[in-house]
DRENMAR-825533 format. One line per field, with one value per residue (C-alpha): residue number from 1; x, y, z. Coordinates in pm, 1 decimal. Each point is the difference from the previous one (the first is absolute). Layout:
REM DRENMAR-825533
baza	c(NUM|...)
x	c(X|...)
y	c(Y|...)
z	c(Z|...)
END
This chain:
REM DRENMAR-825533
baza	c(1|2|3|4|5|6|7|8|9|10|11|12|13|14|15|16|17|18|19|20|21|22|23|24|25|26|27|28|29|30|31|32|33|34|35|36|37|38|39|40|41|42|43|44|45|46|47|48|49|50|51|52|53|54|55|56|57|58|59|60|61|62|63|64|65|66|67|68|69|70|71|72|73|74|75|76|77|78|79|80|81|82|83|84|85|86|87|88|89|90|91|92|93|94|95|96|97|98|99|100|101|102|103|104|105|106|107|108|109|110|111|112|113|114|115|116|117|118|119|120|121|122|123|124|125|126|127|128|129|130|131|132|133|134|135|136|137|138|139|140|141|142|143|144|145|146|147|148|149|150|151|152|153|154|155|156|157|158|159|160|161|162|163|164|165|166|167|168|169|170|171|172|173|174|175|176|177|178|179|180|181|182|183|184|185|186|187|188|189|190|191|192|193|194|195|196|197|198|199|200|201|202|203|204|205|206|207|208|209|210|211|212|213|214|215|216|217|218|219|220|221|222|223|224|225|226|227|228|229|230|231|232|233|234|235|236|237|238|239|240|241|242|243|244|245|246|247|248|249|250|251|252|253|254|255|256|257|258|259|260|261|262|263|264|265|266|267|268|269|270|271|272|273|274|275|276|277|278|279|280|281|282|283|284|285|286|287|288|289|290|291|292|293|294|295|296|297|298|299|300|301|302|303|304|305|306|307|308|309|310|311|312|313)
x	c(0.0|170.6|-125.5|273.1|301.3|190.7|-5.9|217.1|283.6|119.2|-139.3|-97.3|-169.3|278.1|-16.4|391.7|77.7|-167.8|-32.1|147.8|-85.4|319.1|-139.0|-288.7|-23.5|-222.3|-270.2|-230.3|-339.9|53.9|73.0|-374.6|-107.9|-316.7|-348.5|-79.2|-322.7|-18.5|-54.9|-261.9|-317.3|123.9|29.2|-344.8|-159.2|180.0|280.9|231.4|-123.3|216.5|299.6|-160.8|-53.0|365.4|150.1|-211.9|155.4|363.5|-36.2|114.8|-274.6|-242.1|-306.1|99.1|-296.3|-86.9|-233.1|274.8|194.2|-318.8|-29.7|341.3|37.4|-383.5|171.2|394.9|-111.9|-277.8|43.9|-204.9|123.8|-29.2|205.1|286.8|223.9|306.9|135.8|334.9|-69.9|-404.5|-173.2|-330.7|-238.7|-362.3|-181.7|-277.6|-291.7|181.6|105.1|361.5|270.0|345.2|294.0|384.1|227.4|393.4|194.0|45.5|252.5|-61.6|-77.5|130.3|-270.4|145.4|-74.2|-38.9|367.4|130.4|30.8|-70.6|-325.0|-86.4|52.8|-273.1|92.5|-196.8|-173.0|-181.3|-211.3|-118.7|-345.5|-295.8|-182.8|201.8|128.3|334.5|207.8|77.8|222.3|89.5|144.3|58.0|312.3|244.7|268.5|158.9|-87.4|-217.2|-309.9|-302.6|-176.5|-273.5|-3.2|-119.2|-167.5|-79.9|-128.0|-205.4|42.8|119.5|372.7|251.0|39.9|-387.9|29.7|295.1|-207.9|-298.0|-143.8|-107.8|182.4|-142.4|151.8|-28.7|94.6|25.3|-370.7|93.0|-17.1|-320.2|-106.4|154.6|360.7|-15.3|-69.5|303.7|224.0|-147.8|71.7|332.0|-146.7|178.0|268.0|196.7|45.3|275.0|-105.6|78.2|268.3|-75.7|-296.1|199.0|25.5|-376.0|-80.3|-396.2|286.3|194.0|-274.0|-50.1|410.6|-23.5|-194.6|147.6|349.9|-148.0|-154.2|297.3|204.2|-231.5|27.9|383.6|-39.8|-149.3|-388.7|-19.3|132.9|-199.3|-292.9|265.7|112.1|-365.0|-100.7|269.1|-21.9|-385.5|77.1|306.8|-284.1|-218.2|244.4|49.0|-331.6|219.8|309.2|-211.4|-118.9|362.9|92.2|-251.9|77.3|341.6|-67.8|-271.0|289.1|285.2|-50.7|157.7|316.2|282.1|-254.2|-26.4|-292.2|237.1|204.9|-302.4|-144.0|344.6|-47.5|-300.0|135.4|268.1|-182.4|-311.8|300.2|126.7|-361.0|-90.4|300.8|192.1|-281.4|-183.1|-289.6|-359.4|-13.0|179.6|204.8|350.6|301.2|56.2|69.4|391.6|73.5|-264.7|103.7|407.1|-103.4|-112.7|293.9|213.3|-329.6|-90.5|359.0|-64.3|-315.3|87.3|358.2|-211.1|-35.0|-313.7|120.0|-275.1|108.8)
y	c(0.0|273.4|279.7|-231.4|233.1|-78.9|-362.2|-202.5|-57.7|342.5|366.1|-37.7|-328.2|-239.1|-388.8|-109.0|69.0|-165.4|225.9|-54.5|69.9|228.2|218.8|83.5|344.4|181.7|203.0|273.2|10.1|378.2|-256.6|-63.9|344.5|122.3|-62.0|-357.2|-208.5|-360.5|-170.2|-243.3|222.7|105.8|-358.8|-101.5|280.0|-88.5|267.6|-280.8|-209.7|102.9|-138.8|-323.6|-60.4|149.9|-280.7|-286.1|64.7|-0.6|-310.7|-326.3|-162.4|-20.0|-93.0|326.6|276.8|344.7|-168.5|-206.8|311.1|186.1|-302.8|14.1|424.5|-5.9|-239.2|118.5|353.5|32.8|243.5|150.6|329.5|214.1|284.8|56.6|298.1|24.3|384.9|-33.6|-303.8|-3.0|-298.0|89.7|-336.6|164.1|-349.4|-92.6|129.5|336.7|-88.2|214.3|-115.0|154.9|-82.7|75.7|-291.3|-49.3|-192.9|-406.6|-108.2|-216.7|-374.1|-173.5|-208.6|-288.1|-245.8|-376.8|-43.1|221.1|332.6|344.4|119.1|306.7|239.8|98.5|286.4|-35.4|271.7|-8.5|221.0|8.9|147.3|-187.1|218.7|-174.2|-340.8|-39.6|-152.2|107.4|-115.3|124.9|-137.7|226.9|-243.7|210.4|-89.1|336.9|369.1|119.8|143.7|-224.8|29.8|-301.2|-225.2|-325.8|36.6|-246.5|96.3|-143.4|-72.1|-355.8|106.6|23.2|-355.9|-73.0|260.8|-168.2|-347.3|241.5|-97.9|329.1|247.6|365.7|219.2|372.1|293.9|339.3|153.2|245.1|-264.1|-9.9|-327.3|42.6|103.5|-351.4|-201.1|166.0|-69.3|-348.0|-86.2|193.8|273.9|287.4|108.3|168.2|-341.9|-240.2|-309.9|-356.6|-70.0|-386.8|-34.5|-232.6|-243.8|-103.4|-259.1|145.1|311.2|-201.6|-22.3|333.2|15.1|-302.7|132.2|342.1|-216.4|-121.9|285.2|153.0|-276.9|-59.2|388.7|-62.9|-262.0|-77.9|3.9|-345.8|-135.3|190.9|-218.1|-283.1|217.1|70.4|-360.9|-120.4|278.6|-129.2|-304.0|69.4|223.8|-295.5|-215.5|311.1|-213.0|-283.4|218.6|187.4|-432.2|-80.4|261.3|-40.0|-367.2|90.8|221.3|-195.4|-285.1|266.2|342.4|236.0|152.6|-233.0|4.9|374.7|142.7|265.3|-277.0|-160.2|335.0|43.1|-306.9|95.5|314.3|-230.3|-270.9|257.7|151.3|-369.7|-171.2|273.9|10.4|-332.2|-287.8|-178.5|163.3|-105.5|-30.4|46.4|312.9|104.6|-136.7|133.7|395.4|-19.3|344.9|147.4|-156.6|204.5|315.8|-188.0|-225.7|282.2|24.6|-344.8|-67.8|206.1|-73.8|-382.2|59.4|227.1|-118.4|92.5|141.6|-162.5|-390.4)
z	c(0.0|-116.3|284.3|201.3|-114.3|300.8|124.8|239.8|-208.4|-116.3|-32.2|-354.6|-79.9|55.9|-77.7|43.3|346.5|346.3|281.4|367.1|292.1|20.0|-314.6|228.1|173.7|238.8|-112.7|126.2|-33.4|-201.7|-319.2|6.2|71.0|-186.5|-74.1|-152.4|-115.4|-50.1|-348.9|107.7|-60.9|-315.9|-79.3|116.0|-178.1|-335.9|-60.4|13.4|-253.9|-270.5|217.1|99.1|-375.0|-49.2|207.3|-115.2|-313.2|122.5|185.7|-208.2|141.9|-283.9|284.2|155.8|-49.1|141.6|222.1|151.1|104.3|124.0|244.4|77.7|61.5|205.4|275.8|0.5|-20.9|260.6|285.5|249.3|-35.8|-326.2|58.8|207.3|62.3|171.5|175.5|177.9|259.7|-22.5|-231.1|-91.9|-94.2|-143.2|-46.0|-257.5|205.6|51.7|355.4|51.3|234.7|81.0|219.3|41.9|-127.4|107.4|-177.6|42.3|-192.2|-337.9|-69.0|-381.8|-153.6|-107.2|-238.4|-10.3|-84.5|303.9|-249.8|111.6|-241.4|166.7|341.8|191.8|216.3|354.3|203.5|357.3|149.5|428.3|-111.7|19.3|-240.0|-335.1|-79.4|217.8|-236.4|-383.2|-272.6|-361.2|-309.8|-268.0|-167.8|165.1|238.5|38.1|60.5|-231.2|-81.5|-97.2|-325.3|123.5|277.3|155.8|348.1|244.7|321.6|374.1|340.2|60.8|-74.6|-283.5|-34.5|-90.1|-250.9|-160.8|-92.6|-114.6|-311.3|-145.6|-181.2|12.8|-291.6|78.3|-253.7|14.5|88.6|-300.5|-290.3|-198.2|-108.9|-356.3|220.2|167.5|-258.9|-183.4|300.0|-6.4|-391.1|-24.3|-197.6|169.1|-235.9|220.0|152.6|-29.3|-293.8|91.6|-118.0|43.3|-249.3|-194.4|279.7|-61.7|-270.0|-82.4|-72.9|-191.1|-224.6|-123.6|17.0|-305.1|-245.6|-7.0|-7.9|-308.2|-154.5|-8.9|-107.7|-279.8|-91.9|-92.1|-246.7|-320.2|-42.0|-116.2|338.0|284.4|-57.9|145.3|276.6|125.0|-39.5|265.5|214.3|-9.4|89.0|259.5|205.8|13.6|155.5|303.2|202.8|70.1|90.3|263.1|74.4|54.0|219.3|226.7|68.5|60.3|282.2|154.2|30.0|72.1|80.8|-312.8|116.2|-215.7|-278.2|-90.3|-188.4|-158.0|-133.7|-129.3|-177.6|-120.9|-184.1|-135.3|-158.9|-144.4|-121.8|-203.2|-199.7|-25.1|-58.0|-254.1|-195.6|-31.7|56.9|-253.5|-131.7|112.5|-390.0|-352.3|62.3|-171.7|186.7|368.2|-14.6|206.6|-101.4|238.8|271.8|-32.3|198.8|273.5|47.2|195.3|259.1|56.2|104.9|240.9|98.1|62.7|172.5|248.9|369.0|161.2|376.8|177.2|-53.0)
END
């Protein structure tokens, strides 16, 4: 989700390095200063939509619809509060039926969220308050794990301790109370220009798609006429055959979880093998002789490409 421009890896979108505990610092509760809402009634009352249907379509699982992600947001995303604002060390909870509640917070330290294999996946940073008039105990996520200030966060709060809040299975997602609904859903789908692109699209094989035919196109746009119908045909075929890929690597990390086998390596292969598969195998049907020549301004790149280590393996 691309409103994540910080996560707990690096400042910008990282994927290549695993956080510590000794890369986590302290952080004041001014890094979530402001006035927020939560995304949860703008998801029941259909502003979200667009981004349900958004990921649906990203996901490589074909029984994947909007519907599924609905389901998914409505129980992750719930909260009883729907606005909350933060002024120096005073949390402000204003709850569905309008009810307002405010307390001073001090600092409690943080807690990593770790995942099945031991990993740090995220900080929550911990706050406590004496007063009986608020829930005692608060923590955020916003995907940092240093000073900084917040551009959305997770909250989790109660009264049964920081521990209980840790095995929580919701997942409140508040923004800034200034976004319209069109604002979020840009955050949401990456549509901000001013933001950073992901620079891992390629990494995806439903990607890798799109990546293969405009391989091909413009492979086909370098050489004669009378061969492009033979390009097209196996770059046809070659995007058929992406099902069983997606098949294969699935059942490879169900019996070993993927760290050896790396999906850049994989999409790596599938960049080499469209320019390979489209220029130098047998045609689907009569076609002049295999078109080398196209292939020579590519040679330089894919030696690099395939002597390339990916960091993360």
């Amino acid at each position: 989700m691309r409103v994540c421009r910080r996560t707990a890896t690096t400042t910008v979108h990282g994927h290549d390095e695993q956080l510590t505990e000794n890369d986590i610092r302290d952080r004041t509760l001014s890094d979530f200063a402001g006035a927020w809402k939560s995304l949860h009634p703008f998801l029941l009352n259909g502003d979200l939509d667009k981004f349900c249907q958004h990921r649906a379509e990203e996901d490589e699982d074909s029984s994947t619809t909007k519907d599924t992600y609905w389901e998914k947001y409505k129980t992750s995303w719930q909260c009883d509060a729907e606005k909350i604002s933060i002024n120096g060390d005073t949390i402000t909870f204003t709850y569905g039926d309008g009810k307002t509640v405010s307390a001073e917070y001090t600092y409690a330290g943080y807690q990593p969220k770790r995942n099945d294999e031991g990993k740090i996946r995220s900080v929550r940073y911990q706050f406590e308050t004496t007063s009986a008039d608020a829930p005692k105990y608060v923590q955020f996520n916003d995907h940092g794990h240093e000073p900084g200030e917040a551009e959305h966060f997770h909250i989790y709060f109660g009264n049964d301790g920081f521990d209980a809040l840790m095995s929580g299975k919701t997942n409140p997602f508040f923004v800034k109370d200034a976004l319209s609904a069109e604002d979020i859903l840009d955050e949401l789908m990456g549509h901000d220009h001013g933001e950073e692109k992901d620079e891992h699209v390629w990494l995806s094989l439903k990607n890798a798609k799109t990546l293969v035919g405009a391989i091909a196109d413009a492979l086909a746009g370098a050489i004669p006429t009378r061969q492009q119908d033979t390009y097209a045909a196996n770059a046809a075929a070659y995007i058929e055959s992406f099902p069983r890929w997606t098949q294969t690597i699935r059942q490879l990390w169900t019996v070993r979880p993927i760290r050896p086998f790396c999906l850049a390596t994989v999409s790596r292969s599938v960049i080499w093998w469209t320019i390979t598969v489209c220029a130098t195998t047998p045609p689907l049907r009569a076609a002049p002789p295999r078109p080398r020549p196209a292939l020579k301004p590519f040679r330089s790149l894919l030696r690099r490409w395939m002597s390339w280590t990916c960091p993360a393996c």
